[in-house]
N, C-alpha and C positions, 0 to 999 in steps of 0.2 A: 814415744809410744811403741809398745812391742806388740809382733804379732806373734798368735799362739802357733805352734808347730802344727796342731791338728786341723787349724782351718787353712797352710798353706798345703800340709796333704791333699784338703777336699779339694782345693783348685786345682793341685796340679793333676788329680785325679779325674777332674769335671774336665779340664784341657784336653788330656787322652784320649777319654771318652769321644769329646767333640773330632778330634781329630780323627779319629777311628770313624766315626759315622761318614765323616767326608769322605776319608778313600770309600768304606764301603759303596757309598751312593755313588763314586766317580766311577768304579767298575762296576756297579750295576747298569752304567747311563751307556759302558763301554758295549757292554754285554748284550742290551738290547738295541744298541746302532747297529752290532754286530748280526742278530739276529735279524734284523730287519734287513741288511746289506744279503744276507744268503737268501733271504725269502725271494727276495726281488729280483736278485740274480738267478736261481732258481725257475722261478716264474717268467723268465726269458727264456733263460735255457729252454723251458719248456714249448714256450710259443716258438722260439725257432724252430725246434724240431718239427714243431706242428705246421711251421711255413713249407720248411723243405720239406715235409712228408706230401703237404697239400702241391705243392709244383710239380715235384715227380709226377704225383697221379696224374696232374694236367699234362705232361710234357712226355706220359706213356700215352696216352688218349691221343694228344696232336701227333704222333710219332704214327701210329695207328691210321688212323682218320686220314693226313695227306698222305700216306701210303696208299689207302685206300682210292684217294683224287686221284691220284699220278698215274695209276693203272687203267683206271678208267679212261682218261683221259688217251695217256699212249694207246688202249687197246680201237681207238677210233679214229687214230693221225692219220693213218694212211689209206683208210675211208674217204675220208676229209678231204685228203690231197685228190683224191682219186677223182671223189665228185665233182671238185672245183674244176679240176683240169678237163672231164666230159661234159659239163657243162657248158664250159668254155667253146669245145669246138661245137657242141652241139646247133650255142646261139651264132658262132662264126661262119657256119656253111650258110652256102646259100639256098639252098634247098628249105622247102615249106616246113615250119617247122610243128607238125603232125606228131599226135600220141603215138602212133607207128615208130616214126624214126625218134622220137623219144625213147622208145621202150630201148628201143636196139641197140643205141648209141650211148645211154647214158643207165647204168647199173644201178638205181637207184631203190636201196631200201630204207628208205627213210632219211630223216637229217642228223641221228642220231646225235641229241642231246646230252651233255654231263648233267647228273641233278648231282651237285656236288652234295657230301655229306658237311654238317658243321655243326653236331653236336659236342665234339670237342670245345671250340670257340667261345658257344652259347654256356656251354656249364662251369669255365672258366671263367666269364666275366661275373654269372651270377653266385660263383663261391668268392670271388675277387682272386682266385689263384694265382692270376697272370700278376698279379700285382708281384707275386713273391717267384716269380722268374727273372733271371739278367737283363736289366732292360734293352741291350742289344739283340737277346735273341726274344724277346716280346716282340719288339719291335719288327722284327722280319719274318716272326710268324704273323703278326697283323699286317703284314703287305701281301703273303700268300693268301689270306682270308677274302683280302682286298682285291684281288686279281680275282681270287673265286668267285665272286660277286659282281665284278662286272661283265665278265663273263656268262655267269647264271642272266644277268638283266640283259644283258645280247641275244642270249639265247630266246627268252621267253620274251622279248619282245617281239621277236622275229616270228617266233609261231603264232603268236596271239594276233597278228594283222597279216601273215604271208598267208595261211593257213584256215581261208575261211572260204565259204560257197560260193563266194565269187571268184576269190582267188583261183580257186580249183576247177573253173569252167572250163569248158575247153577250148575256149574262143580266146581266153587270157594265159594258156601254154607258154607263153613265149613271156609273157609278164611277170608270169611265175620263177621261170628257168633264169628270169635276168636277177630276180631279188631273193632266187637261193643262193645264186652266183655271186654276189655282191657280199650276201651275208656268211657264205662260206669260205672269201676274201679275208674277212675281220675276226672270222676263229682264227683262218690257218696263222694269225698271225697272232693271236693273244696264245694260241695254246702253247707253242715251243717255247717263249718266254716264261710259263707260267711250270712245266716239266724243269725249265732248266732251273728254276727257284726252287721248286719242290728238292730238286738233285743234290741239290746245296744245304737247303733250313734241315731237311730231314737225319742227316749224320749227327750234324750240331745239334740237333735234340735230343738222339740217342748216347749220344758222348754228353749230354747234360745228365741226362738221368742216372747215367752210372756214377758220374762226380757231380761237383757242388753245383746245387740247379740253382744258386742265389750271386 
């Protein structure tokens, strides 16, 4: 049985063909792996940028902000100190211890309180920004926050119960002078810890924001 020349043409013609459509279709299937490989990489790229654009701004703000604490702070240490230590001898003499020799002995204007600021902290949790900072220096700017705040709740408790119309009689002078004495014990002793943190996280923020805050 012979076969004719023109139907082994059509096959080997129809073979080509087929073969041809296969590469075509394998570098099409190449083509849009490929495209899809840049989109997505792309679309990183992009969100990175968008991370470390968003850190920076959080880590100019806290650079800003505990700047702002640490001043405040220092500019009332030696307040602090001051009252503590009149205090001290105020309630030590023996002598009656009268709004007279209160006035004289003990310089007191006020108990001057920190209201720390923490708008930084607050607009970084809710962009989630801190997420896309070095979790070591996250980390130690949430211990400065954390020291702000127990601090702040020292303070404000202190004036919400020292600080009331009975307290201020003048029959309870000496009641008074023992529980600013006491409460101004437990600043002079969170604030120099809390300067000597700020001294430190604050460089390392600013050397974040100029390089890689991730």
């Amino acid at each position: 049985m012979s076969i004719r020349p023109g139907i082994l043409s059509r096959v080997s013609q129809q073979g080509g063909e087929h073969g041809k459509s296969i590469l075509s279709l394998f570098f099409e299937v190449v083509l849009i792996a490929v495209g899809v490989f840049l989109a997505l990489w792309a679309n990183n790229w992009h969100e990175n940028q968008e991370h470390r654009s968003q850190a920076r701004a959080a880590l100019r703000n806290f650079a800003g902000e505990m700047e702002a604490n640490r001043q405040a702070i220092q500019g009332n240490r030696r307040y602090h100190e001051t009252l503590a230590r009149e205090l001290h001898d105020f309630l030590a003499s023996k002598e009656a211890p009268t709004d007279e020799r209160f006035s004289k002995s003990v310089h007191f204007e006020g108990m001057r309180p920190e209201t720390f600021e923490h708008t930084a902290w607050d607009l970084a949790l809710a962009t989630q920004a801190l997420s896309y900072v070095k979790p070591d220096l996250a980390f130690d700017i949430s211990k400065v926050y954390t020291q702000q705040n127990a601090l702040q709740k020292l303070e404000d408790s202190f004036l919400t119960s020292a600080f009331t119309p009975s307290g201020l009689s003048n029959e309870n002078l000496k009641g008074l002078a023992t529980a600013m004495e006491i409460y101004l014990i437990d600043v002079n002793l969170q604030e120099p810890p809390l300067v000597s943190r700020y001294e430190k996280i604050i460089p390392e923020v600013k050397r974040a924001i100029s390089g890689d805050a991730r």
